[in-house]
C-alpha positions in Angstrom: -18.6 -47.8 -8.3 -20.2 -49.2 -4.9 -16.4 -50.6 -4.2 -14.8 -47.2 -4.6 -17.5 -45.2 -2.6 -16.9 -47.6 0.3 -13.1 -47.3 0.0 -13.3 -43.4 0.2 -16.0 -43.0 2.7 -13.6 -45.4 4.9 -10.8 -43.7 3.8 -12.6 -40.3 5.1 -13.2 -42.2 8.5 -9.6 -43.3 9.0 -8.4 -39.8 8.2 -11.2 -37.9 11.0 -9.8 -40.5 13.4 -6.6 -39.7 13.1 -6.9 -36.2 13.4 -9.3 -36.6 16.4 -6.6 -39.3 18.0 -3.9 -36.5 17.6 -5.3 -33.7 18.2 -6.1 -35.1 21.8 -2.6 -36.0 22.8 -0.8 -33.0 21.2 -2.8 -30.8 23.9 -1.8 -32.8 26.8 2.1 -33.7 25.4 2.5 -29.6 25.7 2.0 -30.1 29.5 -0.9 -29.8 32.1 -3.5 -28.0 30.0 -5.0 -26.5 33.4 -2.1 -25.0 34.6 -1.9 -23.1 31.4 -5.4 -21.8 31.2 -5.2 -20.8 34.6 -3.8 -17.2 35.4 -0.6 -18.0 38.1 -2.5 -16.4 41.1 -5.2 -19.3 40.7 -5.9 -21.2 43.7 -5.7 -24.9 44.7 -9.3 -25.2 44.9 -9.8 -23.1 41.8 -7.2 -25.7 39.8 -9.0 -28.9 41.2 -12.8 -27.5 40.0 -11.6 -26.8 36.4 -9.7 -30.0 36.1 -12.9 -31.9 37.5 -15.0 -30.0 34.8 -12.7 -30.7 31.6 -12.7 -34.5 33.0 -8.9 -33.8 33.6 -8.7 -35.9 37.1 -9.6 -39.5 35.0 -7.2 -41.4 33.7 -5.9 -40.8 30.0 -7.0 -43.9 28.7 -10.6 -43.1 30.3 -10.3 -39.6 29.0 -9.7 -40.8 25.8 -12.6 -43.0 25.2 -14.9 -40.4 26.8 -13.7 -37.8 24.0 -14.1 -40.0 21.1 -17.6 -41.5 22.2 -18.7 -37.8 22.7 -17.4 -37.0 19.5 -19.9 -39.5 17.9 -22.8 -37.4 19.3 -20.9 -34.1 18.6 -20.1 -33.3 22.1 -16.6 -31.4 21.3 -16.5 -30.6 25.3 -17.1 -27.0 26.9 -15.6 -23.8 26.0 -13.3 -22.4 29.0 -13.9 -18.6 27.9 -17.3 -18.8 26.2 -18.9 -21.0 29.0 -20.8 -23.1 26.6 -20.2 -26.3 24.1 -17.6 -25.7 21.6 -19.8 -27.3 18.9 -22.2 -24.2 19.5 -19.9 -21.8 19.5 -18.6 -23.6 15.9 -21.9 -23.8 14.7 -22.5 -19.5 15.5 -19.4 -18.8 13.6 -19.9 -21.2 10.7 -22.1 -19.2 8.6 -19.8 -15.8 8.3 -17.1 -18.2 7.2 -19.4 -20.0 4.3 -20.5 -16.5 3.3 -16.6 -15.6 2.8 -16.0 -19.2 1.2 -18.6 -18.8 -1.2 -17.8 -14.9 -2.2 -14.4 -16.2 -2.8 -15.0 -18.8 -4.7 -17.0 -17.0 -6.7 -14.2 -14.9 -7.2 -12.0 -17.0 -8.2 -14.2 -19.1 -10.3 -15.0 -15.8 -12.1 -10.9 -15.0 -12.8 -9.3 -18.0 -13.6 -11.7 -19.8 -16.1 -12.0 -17.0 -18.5 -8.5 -16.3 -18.1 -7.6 -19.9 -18.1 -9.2 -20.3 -21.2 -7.8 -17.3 -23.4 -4.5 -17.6 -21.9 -4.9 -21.3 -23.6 -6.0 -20.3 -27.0 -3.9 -17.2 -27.3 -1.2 -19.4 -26.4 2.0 -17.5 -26.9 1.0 -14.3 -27.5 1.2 -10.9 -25.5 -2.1 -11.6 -23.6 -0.8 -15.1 -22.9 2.5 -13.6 -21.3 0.4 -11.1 -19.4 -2.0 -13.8 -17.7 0.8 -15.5 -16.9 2.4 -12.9 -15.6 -0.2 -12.1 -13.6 -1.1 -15.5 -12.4 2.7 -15.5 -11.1 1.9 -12.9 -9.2 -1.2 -14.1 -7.4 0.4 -17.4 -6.7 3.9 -15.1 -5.1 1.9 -12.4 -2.8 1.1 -13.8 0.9 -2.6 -13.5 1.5 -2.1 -10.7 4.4 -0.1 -8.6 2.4 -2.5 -8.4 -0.5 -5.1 -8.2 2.7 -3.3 -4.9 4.4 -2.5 -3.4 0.2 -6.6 -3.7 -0.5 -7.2 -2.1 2.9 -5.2 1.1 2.4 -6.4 1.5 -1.4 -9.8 0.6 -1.3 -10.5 1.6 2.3 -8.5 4.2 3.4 -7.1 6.3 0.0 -10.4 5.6 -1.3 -12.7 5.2 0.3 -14.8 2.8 -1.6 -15.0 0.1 1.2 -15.2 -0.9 4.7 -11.6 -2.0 5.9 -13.4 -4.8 8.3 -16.5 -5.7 10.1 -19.6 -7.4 8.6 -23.1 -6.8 7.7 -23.3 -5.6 4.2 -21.9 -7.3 1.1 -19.7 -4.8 0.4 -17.5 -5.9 4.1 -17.2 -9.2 1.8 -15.3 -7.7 -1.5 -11.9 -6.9 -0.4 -11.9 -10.7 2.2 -13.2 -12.8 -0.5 -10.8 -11.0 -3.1 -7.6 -11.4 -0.6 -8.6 -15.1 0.2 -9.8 -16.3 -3.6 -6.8 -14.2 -5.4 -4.0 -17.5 -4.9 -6.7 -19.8 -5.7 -7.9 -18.0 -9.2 -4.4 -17.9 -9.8 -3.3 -21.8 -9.7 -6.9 -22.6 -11.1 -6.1 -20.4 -14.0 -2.2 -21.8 -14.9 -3.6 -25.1 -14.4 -6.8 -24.6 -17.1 -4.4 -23.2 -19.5 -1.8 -26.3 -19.0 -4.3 -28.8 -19.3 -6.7 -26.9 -22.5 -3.1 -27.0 -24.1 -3.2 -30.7 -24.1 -7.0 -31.0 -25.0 -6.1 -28.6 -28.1 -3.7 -30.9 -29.4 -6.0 -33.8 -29.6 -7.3 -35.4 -32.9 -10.7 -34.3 -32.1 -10.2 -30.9 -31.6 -7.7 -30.9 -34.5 -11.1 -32.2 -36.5 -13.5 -29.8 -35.5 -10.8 -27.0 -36.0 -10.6 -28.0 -39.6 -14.4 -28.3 -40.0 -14.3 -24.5 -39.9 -14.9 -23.7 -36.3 -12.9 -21.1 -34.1 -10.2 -21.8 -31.5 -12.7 -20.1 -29.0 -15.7 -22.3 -29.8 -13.5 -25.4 -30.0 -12.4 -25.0 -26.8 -16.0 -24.1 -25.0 -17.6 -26.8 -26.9 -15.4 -29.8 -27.0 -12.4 -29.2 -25.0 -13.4 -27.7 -22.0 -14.9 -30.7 -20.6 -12.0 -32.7 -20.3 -9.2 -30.1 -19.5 -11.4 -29.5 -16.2 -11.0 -32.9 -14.9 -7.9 -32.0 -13.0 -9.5 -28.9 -12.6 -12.5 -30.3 -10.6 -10.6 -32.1 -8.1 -8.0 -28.9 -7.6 -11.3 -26.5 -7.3 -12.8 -29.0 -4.6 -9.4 -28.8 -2.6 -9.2 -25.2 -2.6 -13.0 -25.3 -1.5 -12.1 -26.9 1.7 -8.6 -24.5 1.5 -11.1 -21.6 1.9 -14.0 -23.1 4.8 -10.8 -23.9 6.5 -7.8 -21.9 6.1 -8.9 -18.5 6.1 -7.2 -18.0 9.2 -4.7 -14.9 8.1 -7.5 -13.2 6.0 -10.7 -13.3 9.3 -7.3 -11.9 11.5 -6.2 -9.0 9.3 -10.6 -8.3 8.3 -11.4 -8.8 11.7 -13.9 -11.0 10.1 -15.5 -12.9 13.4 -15.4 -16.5 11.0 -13.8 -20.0 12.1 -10.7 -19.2 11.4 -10.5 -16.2 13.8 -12.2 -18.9 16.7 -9.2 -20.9 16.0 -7.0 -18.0 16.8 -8.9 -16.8 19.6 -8.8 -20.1 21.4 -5.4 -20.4 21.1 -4.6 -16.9 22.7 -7.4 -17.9 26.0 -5.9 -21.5 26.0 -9.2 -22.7 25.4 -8.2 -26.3 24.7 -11.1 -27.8 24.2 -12.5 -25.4 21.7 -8.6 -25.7 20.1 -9.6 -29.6 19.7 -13.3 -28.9 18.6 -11.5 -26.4 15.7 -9.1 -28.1 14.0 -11.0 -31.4 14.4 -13.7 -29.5 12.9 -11.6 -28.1 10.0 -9.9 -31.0 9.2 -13.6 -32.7 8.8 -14.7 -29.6 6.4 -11.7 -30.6 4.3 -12.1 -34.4 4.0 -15.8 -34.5 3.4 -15.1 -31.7 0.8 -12.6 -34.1 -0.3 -14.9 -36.8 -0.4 -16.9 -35.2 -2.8 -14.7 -34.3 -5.3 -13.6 -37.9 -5.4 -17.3 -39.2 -6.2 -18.0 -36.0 -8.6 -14.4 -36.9 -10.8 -16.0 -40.7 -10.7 -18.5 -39.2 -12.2 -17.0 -37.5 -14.9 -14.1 -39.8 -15.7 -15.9 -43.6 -16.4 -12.0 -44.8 -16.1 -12.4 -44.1 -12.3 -15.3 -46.3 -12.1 -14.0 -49.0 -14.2 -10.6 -48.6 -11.6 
């Protein structure tokens, strides 16, 4: 168990310095980040302050090592437009993006598992074609369609709820709902799939005949192993929505990570560009991480591996 902790924490390492390592040269292979943050009326003198205050003038190599040893401390550099260290600015948005994360999980925790489950032990009947059907189309619809379609039911026909902005839970229901629906819909399909399999199993066959129910089969001996491969997808689309809520903050106005990411992108603000996705990308991988060690802990055959 110690062995395979190591490996993935290393594992988790290689991967951050990777992205950190890339996500440094990509901004400077697109040319002279100054000259693009600068408006084209911008002065020599103007050019050389910025450039001295990014640590542009070094050398690359020099550059280089000074970003990754500041990384170590969490020095992501300084914001261009907000004045102040990226990390902060990060840190400010991160909570309205855990809130969203957590509503829609919730949400989609909430869908799929019950669905997941009678879809499994109604296997093909009518309510099994209809959660299927509807779990195709949750997986189909792009996230800022269903996004705009909630918007002008719920908030403008309707009535029943804010259209964006924050500050109540009810700015959370239609965001969570349009970033958790694609989510409750795999998690659901893949339940089913893999309760099918459990419900074939000897054991289950014996408990069946013992006299108990399909239903209480499944909840008391089968749903334990069918969500193996359910764990690890759940802890995937965990890091999905902390760091790819990206269409759903745009079209909610909702002022989360994702949104940063967007609005650095239209300032040029390179080095809160680098501090975002580097930041991301770590969300993901220690999220990642911790789905590894969790199926360890369910699954002995990991540990014995």
């Amino acid at each position: 168990m110690t062995g395979f902790v190591a490996r993935r924490i290393g594992h988790t390492l290689l991967v951050l310095f990777c992205v950190a390592t890339v996500s440094f040269f990509i901004v400077r292979l697109a040319g002279d980040p100054v000259q693009q943050m600068l408006p084209p009326e911008a002065t020599t003198e103007q050019e050389a302050t910025l450039r001295a205050s990014l640590g542009f003038d070094r050398p690359l190599p020099e550059q280089y090592v000074s970003y990754m040893t500041g990384l170590l401390s969490l020095d992501f550099g300084q914001s261009v437009f907000f004045h102040r260290p990226a990390f902060e600015v990060i840190m400010e948005r991160l909570p309205l993006t855990v809130d969203l994360a957590v509503a829609a999980l919730a949400f989609t925790l909430a869908v799929s598992i019950p669905a997941g489950i009678v879809a499994a032990v109604k296997r093909g009947s009518a309510t099994d074609t209809s959660v299927m059907a509807s779990v195709l189309v949750g997986q189909s619809t792009p996230a800022f369609w269903v996004g705009i379609l909630l918007i002008l039911v719920f908030a403008v026909h309707l009535q029943w709820l804010p259209a964006s902005g924050t500050g109540s839970p009810a700015h959370l229901v239609l965001p969570a709902i349009t970033l958790g629906l694609y989510s409750a819909a795999m998690i659901a399909r893949l339940l089913r799939s893999s309760l099918i399999d459990v419900l074939g199993e000897d054991y289950i066959r014996t408990a069946r005949a013992k006299g108990l129910s399909g239903f209480r089969a499944v909840t008391s001996h089968g749903l334990r192993n069918a969500s193996l491969p359910v764990v690890t997808v759940v802890g995937l689309e965990v890091g999905s929505l902390l760091g790819g809520a990206i269409l759903t903050e745009q079209v909610f106005s909702w002022p989360g990570i994702g949104r940063l990411t967007v609005e650095a992108i239209t300032y040029r603000d390179y080095p809160l560009m680098q501090a975002t996705v580097l930041f991301l990308a770590a969300v993901f991988v220690v999220v990642n991480l911790i789905v590894d060690l969790s199926y360890a802990l369910l699954d002995p055959r990991v540990r014995l591996s």
